[in-house]
C-alpha positions in Angstrom: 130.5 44.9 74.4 133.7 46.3 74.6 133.7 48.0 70.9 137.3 48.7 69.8 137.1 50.6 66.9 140.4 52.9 65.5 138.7 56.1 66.4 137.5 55.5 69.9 141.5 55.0 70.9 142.4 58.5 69.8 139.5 59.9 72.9 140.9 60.5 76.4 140.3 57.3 78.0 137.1 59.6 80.2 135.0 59.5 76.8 135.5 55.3 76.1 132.8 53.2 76.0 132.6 49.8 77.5 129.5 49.0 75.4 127.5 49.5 72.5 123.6 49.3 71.9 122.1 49.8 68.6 118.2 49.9 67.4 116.8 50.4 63.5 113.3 50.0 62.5 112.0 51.1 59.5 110.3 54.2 59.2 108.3 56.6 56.7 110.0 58.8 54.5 111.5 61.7 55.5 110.1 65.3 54.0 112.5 67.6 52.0 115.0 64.9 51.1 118.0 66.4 49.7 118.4 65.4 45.9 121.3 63.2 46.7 118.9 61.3 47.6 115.9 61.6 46.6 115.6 58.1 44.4 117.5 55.7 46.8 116.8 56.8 50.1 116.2 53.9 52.5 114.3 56.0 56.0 115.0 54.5 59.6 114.5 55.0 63.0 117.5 54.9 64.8 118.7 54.3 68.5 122.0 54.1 69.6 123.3 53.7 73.5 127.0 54.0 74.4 127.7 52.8 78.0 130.9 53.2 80.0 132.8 56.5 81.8 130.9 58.5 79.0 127.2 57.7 78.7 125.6 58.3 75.4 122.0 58.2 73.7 121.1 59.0 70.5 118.2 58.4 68.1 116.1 60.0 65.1 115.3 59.6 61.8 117.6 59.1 59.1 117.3 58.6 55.2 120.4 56.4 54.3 121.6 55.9 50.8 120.6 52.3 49.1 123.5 52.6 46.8 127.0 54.2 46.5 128.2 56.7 47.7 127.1 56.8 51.1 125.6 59.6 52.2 122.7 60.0 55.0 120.1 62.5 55.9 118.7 63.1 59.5 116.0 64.5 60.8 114.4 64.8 64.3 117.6 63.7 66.2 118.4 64.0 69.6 121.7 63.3 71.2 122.7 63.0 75.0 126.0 62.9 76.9 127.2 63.1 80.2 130.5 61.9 82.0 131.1 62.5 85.5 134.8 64.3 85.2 137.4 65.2 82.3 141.0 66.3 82.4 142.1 67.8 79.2 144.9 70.3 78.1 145.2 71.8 81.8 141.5 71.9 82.5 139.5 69.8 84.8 135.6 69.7 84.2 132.9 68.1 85.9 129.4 66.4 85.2 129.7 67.0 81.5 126.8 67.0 79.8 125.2 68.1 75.7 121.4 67.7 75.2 121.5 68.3 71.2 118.5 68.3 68.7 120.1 67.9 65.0 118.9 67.6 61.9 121.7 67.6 58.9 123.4 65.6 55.9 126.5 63.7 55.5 128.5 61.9 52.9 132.5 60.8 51.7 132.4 65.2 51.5 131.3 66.6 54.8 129.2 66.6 57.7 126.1 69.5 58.0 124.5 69.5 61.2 121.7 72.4 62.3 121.7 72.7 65.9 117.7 73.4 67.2 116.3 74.6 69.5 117.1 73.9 73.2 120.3 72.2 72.1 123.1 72.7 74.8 126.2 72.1 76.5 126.8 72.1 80.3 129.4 71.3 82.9 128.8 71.4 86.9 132.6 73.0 87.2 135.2 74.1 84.7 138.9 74.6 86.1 141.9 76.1 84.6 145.1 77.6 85.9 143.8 81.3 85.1 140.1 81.0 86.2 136.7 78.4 87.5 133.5 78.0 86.6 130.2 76.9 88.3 127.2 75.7 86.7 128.4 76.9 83.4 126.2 76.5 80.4 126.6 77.2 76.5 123.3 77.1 74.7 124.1 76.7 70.8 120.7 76.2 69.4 120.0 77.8 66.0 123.7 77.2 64.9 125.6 75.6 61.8 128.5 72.9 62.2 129.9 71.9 58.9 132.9 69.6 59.1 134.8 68.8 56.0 136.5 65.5 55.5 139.5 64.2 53.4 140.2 60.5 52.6 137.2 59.7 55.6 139.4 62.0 58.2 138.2 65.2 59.4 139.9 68.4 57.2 138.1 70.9 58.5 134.8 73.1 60.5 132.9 75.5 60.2 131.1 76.7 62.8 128.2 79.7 62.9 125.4 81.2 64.6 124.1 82.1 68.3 126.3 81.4 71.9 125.0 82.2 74.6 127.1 81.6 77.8 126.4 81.7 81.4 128.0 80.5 84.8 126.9 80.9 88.5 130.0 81.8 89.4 133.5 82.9 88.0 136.2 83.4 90.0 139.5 84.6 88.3 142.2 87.1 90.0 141.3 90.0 88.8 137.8 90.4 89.5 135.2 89.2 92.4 133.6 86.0 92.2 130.3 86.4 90.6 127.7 85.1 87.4 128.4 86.0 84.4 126.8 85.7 80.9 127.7 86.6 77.1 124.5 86.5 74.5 126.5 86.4 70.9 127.1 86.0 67.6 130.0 83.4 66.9 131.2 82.6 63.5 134.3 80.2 63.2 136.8 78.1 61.4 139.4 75.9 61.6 140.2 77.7 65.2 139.8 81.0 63.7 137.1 83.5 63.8 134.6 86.4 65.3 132.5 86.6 67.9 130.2 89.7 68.8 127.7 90.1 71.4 127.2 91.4 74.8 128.8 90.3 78.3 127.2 91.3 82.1 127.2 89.9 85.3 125.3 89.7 88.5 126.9 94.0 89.4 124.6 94.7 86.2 127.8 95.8 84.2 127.3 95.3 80.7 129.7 96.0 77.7 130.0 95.2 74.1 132.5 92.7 72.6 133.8 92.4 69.4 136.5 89.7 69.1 138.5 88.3 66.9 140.9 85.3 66.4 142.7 84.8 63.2 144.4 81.9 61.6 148.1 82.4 63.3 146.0 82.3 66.3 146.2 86.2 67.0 143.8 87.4 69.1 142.2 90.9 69.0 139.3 92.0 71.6 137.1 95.1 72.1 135.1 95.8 74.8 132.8 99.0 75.4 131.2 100.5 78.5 128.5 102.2 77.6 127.1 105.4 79.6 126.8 104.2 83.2 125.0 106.1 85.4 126.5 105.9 88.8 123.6 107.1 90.6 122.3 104.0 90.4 124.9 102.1 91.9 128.8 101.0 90.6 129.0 97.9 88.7 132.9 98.7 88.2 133.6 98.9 91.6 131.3 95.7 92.7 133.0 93.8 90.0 137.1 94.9 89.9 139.6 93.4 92.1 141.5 96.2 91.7 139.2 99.4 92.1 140.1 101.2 95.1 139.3 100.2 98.2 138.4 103.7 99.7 136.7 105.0 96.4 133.2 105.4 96.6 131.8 106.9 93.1 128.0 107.5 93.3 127.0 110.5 91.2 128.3 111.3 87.5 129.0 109.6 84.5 131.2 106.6 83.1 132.0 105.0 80.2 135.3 103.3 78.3 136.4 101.5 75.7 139.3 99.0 75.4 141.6 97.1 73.2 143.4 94.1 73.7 146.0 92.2 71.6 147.3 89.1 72.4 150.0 87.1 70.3 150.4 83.5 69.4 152.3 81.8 72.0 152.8 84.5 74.5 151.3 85.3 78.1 151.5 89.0 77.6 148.7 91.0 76.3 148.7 94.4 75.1 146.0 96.7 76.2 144.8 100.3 75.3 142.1 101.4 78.2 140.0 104.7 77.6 138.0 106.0 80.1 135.7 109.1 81.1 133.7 110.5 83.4 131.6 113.5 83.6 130.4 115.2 86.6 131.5 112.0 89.2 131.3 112.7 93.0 131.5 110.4 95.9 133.7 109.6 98.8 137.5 108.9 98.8 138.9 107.9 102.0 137.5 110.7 104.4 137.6 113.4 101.5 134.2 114.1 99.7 134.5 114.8 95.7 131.8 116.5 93.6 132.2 117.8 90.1 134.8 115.6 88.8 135.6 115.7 85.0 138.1 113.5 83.7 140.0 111.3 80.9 142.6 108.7 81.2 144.2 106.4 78.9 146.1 103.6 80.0 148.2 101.4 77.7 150.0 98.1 78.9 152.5 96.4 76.9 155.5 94.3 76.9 155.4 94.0 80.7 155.3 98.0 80.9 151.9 100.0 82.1 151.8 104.0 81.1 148.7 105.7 82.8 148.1 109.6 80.7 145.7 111.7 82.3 144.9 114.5 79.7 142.4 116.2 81.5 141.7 115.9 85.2 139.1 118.9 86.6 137.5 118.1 90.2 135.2 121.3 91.3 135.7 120.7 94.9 137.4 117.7 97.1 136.5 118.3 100.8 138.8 116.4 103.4 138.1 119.0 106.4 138.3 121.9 104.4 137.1 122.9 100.8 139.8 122.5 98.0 139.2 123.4 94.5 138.8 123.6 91.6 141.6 121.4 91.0 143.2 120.8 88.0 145.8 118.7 86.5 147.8 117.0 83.8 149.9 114.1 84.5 151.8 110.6 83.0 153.0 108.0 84.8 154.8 104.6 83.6 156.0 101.8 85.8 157.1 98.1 84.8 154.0 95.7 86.1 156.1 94.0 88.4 156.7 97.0 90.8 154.4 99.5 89.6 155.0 101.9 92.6 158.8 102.7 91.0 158.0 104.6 87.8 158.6 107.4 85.9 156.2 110.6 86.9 156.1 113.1 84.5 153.1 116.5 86.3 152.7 118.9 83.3 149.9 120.9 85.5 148.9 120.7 89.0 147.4 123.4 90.7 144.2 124.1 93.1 141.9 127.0 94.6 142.3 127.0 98.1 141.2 129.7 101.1 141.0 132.2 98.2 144.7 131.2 96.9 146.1 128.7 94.7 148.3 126.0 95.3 150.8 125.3 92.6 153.2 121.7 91.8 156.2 123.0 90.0 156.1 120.8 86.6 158.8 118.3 86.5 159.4 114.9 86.1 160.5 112.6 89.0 161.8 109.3 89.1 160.2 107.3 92.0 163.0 104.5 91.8 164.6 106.8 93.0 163.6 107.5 96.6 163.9 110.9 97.9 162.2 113.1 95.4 161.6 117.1 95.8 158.2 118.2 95.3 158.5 121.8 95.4 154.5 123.3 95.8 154.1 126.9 95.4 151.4 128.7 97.9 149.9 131.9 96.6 147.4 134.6 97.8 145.9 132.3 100.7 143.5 134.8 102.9 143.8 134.1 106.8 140.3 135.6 107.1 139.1 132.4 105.2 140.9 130.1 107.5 139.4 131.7 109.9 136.0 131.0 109.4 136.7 127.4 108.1 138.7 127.2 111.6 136.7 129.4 114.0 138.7 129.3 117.4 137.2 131.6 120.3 137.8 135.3 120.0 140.1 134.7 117.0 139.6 136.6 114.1 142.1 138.5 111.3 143.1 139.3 107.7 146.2 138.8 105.7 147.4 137.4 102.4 149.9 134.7 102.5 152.4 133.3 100.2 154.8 130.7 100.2 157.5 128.0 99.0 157.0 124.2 100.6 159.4 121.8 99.6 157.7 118.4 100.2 160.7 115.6 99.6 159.1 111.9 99.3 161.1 109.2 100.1 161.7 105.8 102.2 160.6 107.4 105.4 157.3 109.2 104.0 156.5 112.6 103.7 159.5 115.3 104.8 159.4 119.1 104.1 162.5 120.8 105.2 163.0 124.6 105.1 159.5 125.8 104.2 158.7 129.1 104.2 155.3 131.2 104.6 154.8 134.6 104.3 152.1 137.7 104.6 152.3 139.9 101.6 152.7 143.6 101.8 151.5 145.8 103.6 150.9 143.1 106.2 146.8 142.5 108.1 145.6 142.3 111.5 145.1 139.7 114.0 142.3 140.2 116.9 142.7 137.4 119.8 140.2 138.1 122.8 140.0 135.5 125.0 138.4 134.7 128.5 141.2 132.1 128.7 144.0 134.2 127.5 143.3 137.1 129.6 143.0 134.8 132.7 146.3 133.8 131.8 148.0 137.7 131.5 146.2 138.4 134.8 147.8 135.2 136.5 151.3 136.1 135.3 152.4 139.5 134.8 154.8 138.8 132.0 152.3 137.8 129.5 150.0 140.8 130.1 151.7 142.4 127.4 151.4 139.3 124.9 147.5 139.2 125.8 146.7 142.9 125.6 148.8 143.4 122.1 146.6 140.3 120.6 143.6 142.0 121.7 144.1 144.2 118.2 147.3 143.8 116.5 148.0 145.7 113.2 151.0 143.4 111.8 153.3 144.5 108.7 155.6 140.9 109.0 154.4 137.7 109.6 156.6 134.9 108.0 157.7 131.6 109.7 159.3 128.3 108.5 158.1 125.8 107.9 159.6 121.9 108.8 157.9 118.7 108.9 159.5 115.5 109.6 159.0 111.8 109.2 157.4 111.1 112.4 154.7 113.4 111.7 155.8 116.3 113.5 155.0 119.9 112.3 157.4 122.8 113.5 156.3 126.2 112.6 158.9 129.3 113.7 156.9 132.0 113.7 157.8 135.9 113.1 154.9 138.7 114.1 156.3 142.3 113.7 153.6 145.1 114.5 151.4 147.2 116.8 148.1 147.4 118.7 147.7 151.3 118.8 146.2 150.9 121.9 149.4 150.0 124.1 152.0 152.8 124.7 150.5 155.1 121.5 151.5 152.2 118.6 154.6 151.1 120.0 156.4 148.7 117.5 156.4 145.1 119.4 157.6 141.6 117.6 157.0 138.5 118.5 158.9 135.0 117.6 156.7 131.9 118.2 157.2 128.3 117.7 155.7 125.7 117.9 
């Protein structure tokens, strides 16, 4: 009772024993002695029992050394822990427990253990500052410890072989509370090392790892998505804290690749993110997308994010009326802290749109700021086409249209202020023949005219401004210069509208 031996007093006073029980028997010899020992082997059956906070149980068969030096071979061991709670170096852990079946060597050299089948490691709940764990469980067997030793202390380890990893449930910031598990290859020494394998989760997302950790305790990690087919559902968006709310991706392509570095001793990673998508459509917001062919690469360092989007092509977005194809080219880079006060840098920017195209000017804008000047081009829009997307009764009419918008972001929202719209040369027609409208020119003599020209007006000027303002109000002043060659042989009759 109450062992006190030098090494116990350097555990955390959770793994202490309050007693010690130990069993030897003799016993047959052992098969495939090592040569060490081969001619002064003495073979035992061993039990030992350590009571206390940590509970303990071990025995097997061991060939111990009659003479010096000491050494000792086991076989068919099997060792058992558990302690009900441990607080170590910032984590707290629950219901620890190891079910281990070793076989192995030792002497004044090293320790060789070979980890069999079954052997394991498990803990109820892990907790950390960064992330918890439920029900997490580390499954070892078929792996190599070698520990090296140096005057009787330990010099160093060498670990190597399968690790399989799973938890109920992770929770960490930045993605949803889930299981998780990692089937790998680990190979490690003296707190250095590789580990390959593959990680998923209860979203079925799967990627590939390849990490490494070298001796200044640098640590290098790749992980690959490979080709995931939306159709079958979104693991990325099921799994990221951070994926857009009202993104819905459920046809196309994915995959991506990324590269993380972090140093010894800091907090802040370095990431390179590559990602593309072929063919994606789905829902954003209200809009629906189809044909959506992208790339992006997003690199994170010292505090600092930049987001480069090479190639963005989207066949057709849909939030009312049909827009596209849409193109575009763009950077953006922001400090983490306040990522929405960065640097935008729009190298192309353009979209099909009622037989037209709408153009972004290419420019750089600096978002901190405020009060930026977006100035969008409008070219070759056909009112026929927004006719039939907006049928109104009895309204009908052709015309091309271009025109200037100068949208100006800023504190208040979205402002455009002097926008202009125009019908190109030599002008269309506009035909307005309505049950309503002619009630209205019957009822009131001074908009007769105004409802009979409308019934077939040939227009050569239509142009009006364009303002809209922070409350969400859109004022259009409206110019109409023409003739309905029906009223007074063509006579030339303008109108100015706003509204």
């Amino acid at each position: 009772s109450e062992p006190n031996p030098d090494w116990l007093a350097m555990l955390p006073p959770e793994l202490r024993s309050e007693s010690l029980q130990f069993q030897v028997q003799a016993d047959k010899p052992l098969d495939n002695l090592r040569p060490e020992l081969a001619e002064r082997s003495l073979p035992l059956q061993v039990k030992a029992a350590l009571r206390g906070a940590t509970r303990l149980d071990l025995q097997g068969r061991v060939a111990i050394a009659s003479s010096a030096p000491w050494a000792v071979q086991f076989a068919d061991s099997r060792l058992t822990t558990s302690t009900a709670k441990l607080n170590q170096a910032g984590w707290q852990a629950t219901e620890l427990s190891s079910d281990l079946h070793l076989s192995g060597y030792a002497d004044g050299n090293a320790i060789e253990l070979n980890l069999g089948k079954g052997s394991a490691l498990q803990a109820a709940s892990l907790k950390g500052a960064a992330l918890s764990a439920q029900k997490l469980q580390a499954d070892i067997g078929g792996s190599d410890l070698k520990l090296t030793l140096q005057d009787g202390a330990l010099h160093g380890w060498r670990f190597n072989g399968p690790l399989n990893l799973s938890t109920t449930r992770l929770e960490q910031a930045n993605v949803k509370p889930q299981g998780w598990r990692l089937q790998g290859q680990l190979a490690a020494a003296d707190m250095a090392g590789t580990l390959k394998g593959k990680l998923s989760n209860d979203s079925e997302l799967q990627l590939d790892l390849d990490a490494g950790l070298d001796a200044n305790q640098n640590l290098q990690l790749k992980a690959t998505l490979a080709e995931l087919f939306l159709r079958s559902g979104n693991p990325l968006a099921k799994t990221l804290v951070q994926w857009p709310e009202l993104l819905d991706l459920n046809s196309g392509r994915l995959n991506a690749d990324a590269n993380l570095t972090l140093a010894a001793g800091s907090s802040a990673p370095s990431l390179d993110l590559n990602l593309t998508g072929k063919g994606l459509g789905g829902i954003y917001d209200r809009s629906e997308l189809s044909g959506l062919d992208t790339r992006l690469q997003f690199k994170l360092a010292r505090q600092r994010f930049e987001l480069y989007i090479p190639e963005l092509k989207l066949q057709q977005a849909n939030p009312g009326l049909p827009i596209g194809p849409v193109e575009a080219r763009a950077r953006y880079s922001a400090p983490l802290a306040d990522v929405g006060r960065g640097q935008l840098e729009v190298n192309l920017a353009r979209t099909a749109l009622m037989g037209g195209e709408v153009t972004l000017t290419p420019g750089q804008w600096n978002l901190a700021a405020g009060n930026q000047l977006f100035p969008i081009q409008i070219r070759g829009l056909e009112l026929q086409q927004l006719f039939a997307l907006y049928p109104a009764e009895g309204l009908a009419g052709s015309g091309t249209l271009d025109g200037d918008l100068p949208v100006r972001l800023g504190e208040n929202g979205i402002e455009i202020e002097q926008g202009h719209v125009a019908a190109r040369q030599p002008g269309g027609y506009l035909k307005f023949s309505s049950e309503k409208i002619k009630a209205l020119g019957r009822s009131n003599p001074a908009m007769q005219l105004v409802t009979q020209s409308l019934e077939d007006f040939r227009f050569t000027t239509l142009n009006s401004s364009v303002d809209y303002d922070q409350h969400g109000k859109l004022t259009l002043g409206m110019r109409l210069e023409g003739q309905n060659p029906a009223i007074e042989n063509g006579r030339p009759i303008h109108f100015n509208i706003n509204l």
